[in-house]
C-alpha positions in Angstrom: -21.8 13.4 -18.6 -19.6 14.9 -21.1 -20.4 15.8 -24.7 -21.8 19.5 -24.5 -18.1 21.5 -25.0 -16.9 21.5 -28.7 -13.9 23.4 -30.8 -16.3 22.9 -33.9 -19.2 25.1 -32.6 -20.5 28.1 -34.4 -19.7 30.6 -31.3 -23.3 32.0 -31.3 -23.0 32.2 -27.6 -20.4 33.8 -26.0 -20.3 32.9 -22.6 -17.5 35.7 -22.0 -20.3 38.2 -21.9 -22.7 36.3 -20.2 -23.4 38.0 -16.5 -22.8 35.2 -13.9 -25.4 34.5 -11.1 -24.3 35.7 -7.7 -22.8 33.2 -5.5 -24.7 30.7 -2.7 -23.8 31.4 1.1 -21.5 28.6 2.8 -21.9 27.8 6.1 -18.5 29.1 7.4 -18.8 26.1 9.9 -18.8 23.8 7.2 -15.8 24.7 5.8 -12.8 23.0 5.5 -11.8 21.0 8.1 -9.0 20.1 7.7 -8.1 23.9 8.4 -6.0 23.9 4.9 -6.2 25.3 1.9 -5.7 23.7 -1.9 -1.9 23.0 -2.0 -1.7 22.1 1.8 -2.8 18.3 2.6 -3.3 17.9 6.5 -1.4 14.1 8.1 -3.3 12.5 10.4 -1.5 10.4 13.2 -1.2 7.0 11.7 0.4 8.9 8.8 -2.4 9.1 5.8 -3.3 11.6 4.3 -6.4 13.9 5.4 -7.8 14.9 1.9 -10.0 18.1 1.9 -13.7 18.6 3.0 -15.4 21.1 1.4 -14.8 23.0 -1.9 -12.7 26.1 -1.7 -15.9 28.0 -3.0 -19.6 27.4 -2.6 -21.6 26.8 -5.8 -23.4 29.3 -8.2 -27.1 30.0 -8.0 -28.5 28.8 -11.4 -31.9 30.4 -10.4 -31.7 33.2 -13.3 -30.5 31.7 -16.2 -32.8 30.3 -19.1 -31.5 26.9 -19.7 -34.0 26.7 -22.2 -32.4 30.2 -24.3 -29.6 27.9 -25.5 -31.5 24.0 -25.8 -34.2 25.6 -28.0 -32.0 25.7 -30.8 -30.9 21.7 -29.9 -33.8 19.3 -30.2 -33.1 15.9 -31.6 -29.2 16.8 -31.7 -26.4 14.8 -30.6 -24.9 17.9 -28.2 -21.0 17.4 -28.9 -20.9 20.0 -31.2 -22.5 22.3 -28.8 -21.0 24.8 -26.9 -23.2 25.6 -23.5 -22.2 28.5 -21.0 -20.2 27.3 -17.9 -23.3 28.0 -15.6 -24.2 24.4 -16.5 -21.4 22.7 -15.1 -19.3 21.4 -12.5 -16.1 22.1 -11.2 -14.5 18.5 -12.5 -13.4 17.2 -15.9 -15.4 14.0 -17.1 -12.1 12.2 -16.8 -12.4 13.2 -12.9 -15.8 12.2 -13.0 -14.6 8.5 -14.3 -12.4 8.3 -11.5 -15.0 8.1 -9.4 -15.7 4.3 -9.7 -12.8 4.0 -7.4 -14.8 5.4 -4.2 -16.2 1.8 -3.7 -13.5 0.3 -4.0 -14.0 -2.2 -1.2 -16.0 -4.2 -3.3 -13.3 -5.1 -5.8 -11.6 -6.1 -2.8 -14.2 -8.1 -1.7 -14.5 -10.2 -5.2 -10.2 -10.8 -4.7 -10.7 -11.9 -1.4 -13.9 -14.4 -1.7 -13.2 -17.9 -3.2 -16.5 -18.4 -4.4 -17.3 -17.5 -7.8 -21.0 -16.6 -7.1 -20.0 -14.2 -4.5 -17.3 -12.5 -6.5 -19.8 -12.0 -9.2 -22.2 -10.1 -6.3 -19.4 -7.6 -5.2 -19.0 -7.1 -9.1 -22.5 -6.6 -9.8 -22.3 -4.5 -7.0 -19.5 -2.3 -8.1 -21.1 -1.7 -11.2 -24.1 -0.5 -9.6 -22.0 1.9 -7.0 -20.6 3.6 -10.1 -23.7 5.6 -11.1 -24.6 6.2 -7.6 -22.0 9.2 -7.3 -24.4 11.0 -9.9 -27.5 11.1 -8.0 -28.7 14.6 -7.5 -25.6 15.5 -9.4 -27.3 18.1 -12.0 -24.2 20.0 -13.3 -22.0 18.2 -16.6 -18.5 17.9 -15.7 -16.3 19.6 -18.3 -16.0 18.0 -21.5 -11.6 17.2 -21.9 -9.7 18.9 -24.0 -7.7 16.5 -26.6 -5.3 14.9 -24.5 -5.8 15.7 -21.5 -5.2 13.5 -18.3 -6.0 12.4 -15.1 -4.1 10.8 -12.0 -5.2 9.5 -8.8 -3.2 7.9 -6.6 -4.7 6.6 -3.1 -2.2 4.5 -0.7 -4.9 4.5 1.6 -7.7 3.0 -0.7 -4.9 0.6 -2.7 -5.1 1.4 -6.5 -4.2 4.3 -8.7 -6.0 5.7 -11.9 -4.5 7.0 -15.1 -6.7 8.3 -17.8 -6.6 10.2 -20.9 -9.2 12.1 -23.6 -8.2 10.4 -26.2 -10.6 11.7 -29.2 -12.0 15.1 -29.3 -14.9 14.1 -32.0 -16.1 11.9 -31.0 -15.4 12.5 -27.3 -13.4 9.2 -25.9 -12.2 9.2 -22.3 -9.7 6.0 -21.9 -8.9 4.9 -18.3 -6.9 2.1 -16.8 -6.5 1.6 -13.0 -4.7 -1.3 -10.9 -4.3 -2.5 -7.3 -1.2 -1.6 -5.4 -0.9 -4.9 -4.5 -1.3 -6.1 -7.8 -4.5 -7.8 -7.1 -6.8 -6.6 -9.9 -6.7 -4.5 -12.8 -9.8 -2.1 -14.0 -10.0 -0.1 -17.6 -12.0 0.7 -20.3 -12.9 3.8 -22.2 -16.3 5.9 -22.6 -17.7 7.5 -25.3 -21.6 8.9 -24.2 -23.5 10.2 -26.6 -26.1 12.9 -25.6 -29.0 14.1 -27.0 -31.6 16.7 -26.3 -35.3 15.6 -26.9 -37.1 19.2 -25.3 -37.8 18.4 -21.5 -34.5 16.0 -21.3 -31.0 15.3 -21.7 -29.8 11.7 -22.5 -26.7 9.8 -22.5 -26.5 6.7 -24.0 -23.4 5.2 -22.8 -20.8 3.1 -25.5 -18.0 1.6 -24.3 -16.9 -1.5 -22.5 -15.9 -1.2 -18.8 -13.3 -4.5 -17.9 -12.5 -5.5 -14.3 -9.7 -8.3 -14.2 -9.4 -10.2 -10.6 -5.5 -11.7 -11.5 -5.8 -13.3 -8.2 -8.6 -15.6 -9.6 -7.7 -15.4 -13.5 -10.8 -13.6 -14.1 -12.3 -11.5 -16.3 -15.7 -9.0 -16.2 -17.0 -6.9 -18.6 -20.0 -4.5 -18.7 -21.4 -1.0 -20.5 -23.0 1.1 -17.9 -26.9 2.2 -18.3 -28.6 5.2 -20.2 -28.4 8.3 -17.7 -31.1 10.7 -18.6 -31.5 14.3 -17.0 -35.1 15.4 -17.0 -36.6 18.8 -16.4 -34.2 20.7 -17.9 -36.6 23.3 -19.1 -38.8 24.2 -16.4 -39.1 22.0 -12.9 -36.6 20.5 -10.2 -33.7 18.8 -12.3 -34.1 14.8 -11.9 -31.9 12.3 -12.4 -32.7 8.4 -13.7 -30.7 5.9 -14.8 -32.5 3.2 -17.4 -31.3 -0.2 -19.6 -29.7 -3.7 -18.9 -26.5 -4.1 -18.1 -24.7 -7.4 -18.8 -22.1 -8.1 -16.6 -19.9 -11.4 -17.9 -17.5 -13.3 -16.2 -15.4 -14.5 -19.2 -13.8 -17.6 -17.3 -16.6 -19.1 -15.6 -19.5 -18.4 -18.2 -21.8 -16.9 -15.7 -23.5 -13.8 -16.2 -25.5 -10.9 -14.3 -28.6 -9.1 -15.8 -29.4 -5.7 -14.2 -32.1 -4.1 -15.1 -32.1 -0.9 -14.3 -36.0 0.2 -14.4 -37.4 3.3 -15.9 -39.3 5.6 -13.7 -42.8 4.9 -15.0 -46.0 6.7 -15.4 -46.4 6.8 -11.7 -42.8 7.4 -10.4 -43.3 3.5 -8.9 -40.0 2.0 -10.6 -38.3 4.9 -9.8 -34.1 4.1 -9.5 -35.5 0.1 -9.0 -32.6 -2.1 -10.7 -33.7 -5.7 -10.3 -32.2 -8.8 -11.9 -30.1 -12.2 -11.1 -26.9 -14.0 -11.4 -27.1 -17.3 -13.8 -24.6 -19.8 -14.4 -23.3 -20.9 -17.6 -26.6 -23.1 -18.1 -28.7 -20.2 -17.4 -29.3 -21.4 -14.1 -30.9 -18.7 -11.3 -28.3 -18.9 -8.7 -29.6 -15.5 -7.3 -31.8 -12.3 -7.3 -30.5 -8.9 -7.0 -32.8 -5.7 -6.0 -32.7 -2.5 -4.7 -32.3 0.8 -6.1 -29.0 2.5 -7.1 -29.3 5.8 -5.3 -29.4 3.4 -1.9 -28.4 -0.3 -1.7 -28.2 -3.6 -3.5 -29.5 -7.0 -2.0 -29.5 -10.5 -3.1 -31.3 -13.8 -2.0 -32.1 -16.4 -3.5 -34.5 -17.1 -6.4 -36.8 -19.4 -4.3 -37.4 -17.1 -1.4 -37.6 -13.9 -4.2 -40.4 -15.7 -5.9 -42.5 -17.0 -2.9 -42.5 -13.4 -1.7 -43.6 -11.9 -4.8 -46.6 -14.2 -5.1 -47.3 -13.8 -1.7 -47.2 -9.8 -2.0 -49.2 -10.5 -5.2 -51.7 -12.5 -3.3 -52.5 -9.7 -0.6 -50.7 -12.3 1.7 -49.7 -11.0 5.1 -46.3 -10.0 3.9 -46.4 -6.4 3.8 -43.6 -3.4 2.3 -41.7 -2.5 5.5 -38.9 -0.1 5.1 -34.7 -1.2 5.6 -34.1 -0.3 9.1 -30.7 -0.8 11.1 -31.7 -3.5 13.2 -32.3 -5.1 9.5 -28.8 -4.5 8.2 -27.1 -6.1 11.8 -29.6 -8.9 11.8 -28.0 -9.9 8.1 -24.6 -8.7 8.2 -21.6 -8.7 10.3 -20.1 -5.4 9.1 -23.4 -3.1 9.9 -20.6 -1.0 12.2 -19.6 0.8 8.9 -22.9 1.3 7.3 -24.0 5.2 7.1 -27.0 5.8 8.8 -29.4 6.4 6.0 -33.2 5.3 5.7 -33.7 3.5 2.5 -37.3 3.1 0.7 -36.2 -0.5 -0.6 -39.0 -3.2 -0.1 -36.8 -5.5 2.1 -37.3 -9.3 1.9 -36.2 -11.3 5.0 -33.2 -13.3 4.7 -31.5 -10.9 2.3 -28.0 -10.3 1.8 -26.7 -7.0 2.0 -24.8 -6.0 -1.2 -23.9 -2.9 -1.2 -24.8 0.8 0.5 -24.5 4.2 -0.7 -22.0 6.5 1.2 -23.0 9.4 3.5 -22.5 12.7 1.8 -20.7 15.4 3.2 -23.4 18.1 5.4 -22.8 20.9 3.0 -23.3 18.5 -0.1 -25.9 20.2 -1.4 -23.5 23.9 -2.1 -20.5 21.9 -3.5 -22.5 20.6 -6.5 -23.9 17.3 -4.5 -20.7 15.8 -4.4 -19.4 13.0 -2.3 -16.6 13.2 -0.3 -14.3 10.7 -2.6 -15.6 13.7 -5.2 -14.2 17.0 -3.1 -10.8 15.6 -3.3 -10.5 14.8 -6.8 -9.5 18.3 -7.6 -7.5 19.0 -5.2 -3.9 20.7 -6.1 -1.9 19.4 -2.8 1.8 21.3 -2.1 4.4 19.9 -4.4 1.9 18.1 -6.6 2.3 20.3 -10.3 6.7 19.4 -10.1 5.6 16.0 -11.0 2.2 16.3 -12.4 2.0 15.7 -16.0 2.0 19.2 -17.6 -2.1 17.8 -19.3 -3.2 16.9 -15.6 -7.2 18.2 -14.5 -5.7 19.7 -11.5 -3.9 22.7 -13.9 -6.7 23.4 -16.5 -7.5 26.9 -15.4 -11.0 27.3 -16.4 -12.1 24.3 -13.9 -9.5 25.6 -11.5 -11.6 29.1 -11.5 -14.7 27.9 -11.1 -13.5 26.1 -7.9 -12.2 29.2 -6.5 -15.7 30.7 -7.4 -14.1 33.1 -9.8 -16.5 32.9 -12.6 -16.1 35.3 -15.6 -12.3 34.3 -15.1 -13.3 30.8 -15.1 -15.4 31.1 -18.4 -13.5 33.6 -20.6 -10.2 31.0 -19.6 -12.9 27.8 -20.7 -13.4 30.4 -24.1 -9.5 30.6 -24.7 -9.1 27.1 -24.0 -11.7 25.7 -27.0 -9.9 28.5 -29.5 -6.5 27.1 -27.9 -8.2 23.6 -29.4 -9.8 25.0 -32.4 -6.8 26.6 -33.8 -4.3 23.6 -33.1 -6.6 21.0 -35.0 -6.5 23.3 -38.1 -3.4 23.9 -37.9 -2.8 20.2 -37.5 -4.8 19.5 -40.6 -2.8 22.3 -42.6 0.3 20.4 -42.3 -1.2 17.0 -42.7 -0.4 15.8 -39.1 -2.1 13.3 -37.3 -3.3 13.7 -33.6 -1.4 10.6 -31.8 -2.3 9.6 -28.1 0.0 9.2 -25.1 -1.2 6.7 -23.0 -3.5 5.1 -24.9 -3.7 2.7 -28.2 -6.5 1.9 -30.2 -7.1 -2.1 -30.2 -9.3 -5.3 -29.3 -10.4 -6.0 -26.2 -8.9 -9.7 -25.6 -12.6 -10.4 -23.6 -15.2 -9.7 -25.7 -13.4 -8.8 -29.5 -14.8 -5.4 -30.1 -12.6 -2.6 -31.0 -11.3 -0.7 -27.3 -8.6 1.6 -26.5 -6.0 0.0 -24.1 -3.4 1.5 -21.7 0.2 1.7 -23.4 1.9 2.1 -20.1 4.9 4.0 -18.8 2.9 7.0 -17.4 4.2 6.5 -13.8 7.6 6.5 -15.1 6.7 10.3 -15.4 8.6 11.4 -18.9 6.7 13.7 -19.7 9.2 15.5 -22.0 6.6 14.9 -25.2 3.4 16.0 -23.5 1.1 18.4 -25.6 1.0 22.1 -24.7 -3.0 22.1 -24.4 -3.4 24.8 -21.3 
């Protein structure tokens, strides 16, 4: 989550000065496989594109810096206005970090190409829950966007690109629209999380409405995602959990999803549990969803969900039995192109398979426990910066360094970048000028009536003659 980087902060900690821990060992036979380097993109035979494997640079050892030297000072705070050193974070802007709804993509195209409403609303359900997956074990904060900056993505390969833009420094606002290449859906929204610090963890209450629009079947989704909170930050192993209801609405039909995503508990028992159901416009059951968002997502139907929780209840002979893979081929066709993971979900016969989390890369665990969909994003491929906007991710320096694994470059470049910030706003506010976005305009959402920040278009007519000079 964003929120910690600020050109308002006091500057009591100058992470200029501040001596960088050594650097982790890769595995040189994890390395990229490609056999290229950032700006070189390998083409595989049937002509897509090979994106990169591994980072250019393994990740820093945080093992000898006091996370707890800069928090002490931050209990009870909301953490925008708080500049932390670059040791906490990872080599991506949050607007990358958004982007990152797109690796499960498949399951928007799933909802276009079903024609019943019920299971459109499970591959939505399911997308939303495959959003937060990408953060599992992902300790590090993604840099916080400068004003302005922006983001593009465009996959061929996957069907869609993704335009978004930081459009409001305080409060941090990160506005994103996406749409299919062949036109089949459209996906935007805009985030604003607000963090706070409260001793032994970090939370992020997410604001902001996320909309998914199927034009295929006139329809309309919207949702807000679930508190993330980061625990351990003082002393321990850094945990992630993600906790609250989403509400996910299908504004033509009436029906609704409820996903509760459960709190760990005193025991650790709900631990990354979401469990809820689809209801029609009656508030009829018309099925349960369970499983846990750091693994998969099933569904089945209310009957057969209640009989086996008395049962279970009852000390019946149902017993817990773990997912296997003769499971997943026994209740769906497409078990070929599941990842061979063992999941810890309580499996109920007869269940449909919703969703599965994607295999992460071997050497995971030294490029910040990103995903594969995640390695790419900053990728700088041959070509790319002549038609780049001049605001793109890719050509921030500071994140670029820190890729590279050149540290102290990377943070004294994040350093000039926030007085780059601090000194344009005053000078904005000197002559009486107001900060107008690119992209983006302020405005109602035409699904739900609250107040959202919608795409303006013309990005990918790429005039970018009036861009900001932010870098």
């Amino acid at each position: 989550y964003t929120g910690f980087d600020s050109d308002n902060s006091s500057g009591d900690f100058s992470e200029a000065n501040h001596k960088v821990p050594e650097m982790l060992d890769l595995d040189p036979h994890q390395s990229n496989r490609t056999g290229k380097h950032n700006g070189e993109t390998e083409i595989q035979e049937n002509g897509i594109k090979r994106h990169r494997t591994s980072l250019p640079a393994p990740m820093f050892s945080r093992s000898d810096f006091s996370v707890w030297s800069i928090l002490k000072k931050c209990i009870g705070l909301e953490l925008s206005k708080i500049t932390m050193p670059i040791v906490f974070n990872e080599p991506l802007s949050f607007l990358q970090r958004i982007t990152e709804y797109m690796e499960h993509i498949y399951l928007i195209n799933k909802a276009c190409s079903h024609a019943d409403p019920l299971e459109r609303m499970q591959a939505v359900a399911a997308f939303a829950v495959s959003a937060v997956a990408s953060q599992w074990e992902r300790t590090g904060k993604p840099f916080n966007p400068l004003l302005g900056e922006t983001y593009e993505l465009t996959r061929e390969d996957l069907g869609f690109r993704f335009i978004s833009e930081q459009v409001s420094h305080h409060p941090p606002i990160s506005a994103f629209y996406s749409e299919g290449l062949n036109k089949d859906f459209i996906f935007h929204g805009s985030i604003y999380p607000k963090l706070k610090f409260w001793g032994k963890s970090i939370e992020a209450e997410p604001r902001g409405t996320i909309t998914l629009e199927l034009l295929k079947h006139n329809e309309a989704y919207t949702w807000t995602n679930p508190t993330c909170c980061v625990h351990n930050v003082i002393i321990g192993k850094l945990w992630l959990e993600q906790y609250g209801t989403v509400e996910i609405v299908n504004h033509s039909t009436g029906d609704k999803c409820v996903l509760n995503f459960k709190p760990c508990g005193l025991f650790g028992k709900e631990l990354h549990r979401v469990e809820g159901y689809i209801q029609d416009k009656h508030r009829k059951k018309l099925c349960v969803i369970y499983g846990k968002w750091t693994e998969c997502l099933w569904c089945t139907d209310p009957t057969t969900y209640e009989t086996y929780k008395k049962s279970e209840k009852r000390g019946g002979e149902q017993k817990k039995k773990l997912v296997s893979e003769d499971d997943i081929k026994s209740e769906n066709d497409e078990a070929d192109d599941m990842p061979e993971i063992q999941d810890t979900v309580q499996f109920i016969p007869g269940s449909k398979l919703l969703w599965r989390i994607n295999c992460r890369p071997p050497n995971s665990s030294q490029m910040y426990n990103f995903t594969s969909f995640a390695v790419s994003l900053n990728e700088l491929e041959k070509g790319m910066e002549a038609i780049l906007a001049p605001t793109d991710c890719r050509l921030r320096p500071d994140i670029r360094n820190m890729e590279n694994g050149n540290m102290d470059v990377a943070s004294k470049e994040k350093e000039r970048l926030e007085e780059k910030q601090r000194a344009a706003r005053k000078e904005r506010a000197k002559d009486e000028v107001e900060w107008h976005t690119r992209w983006f305009h302020q405005g109602t959402n035409p699904y739900t009536g609250t107040s959202d920040w919608l795409y303006s278009g013309g990005y990918f007519d790429r005039n970018f003659s009036d861009c900001p000079d932010i870098y």
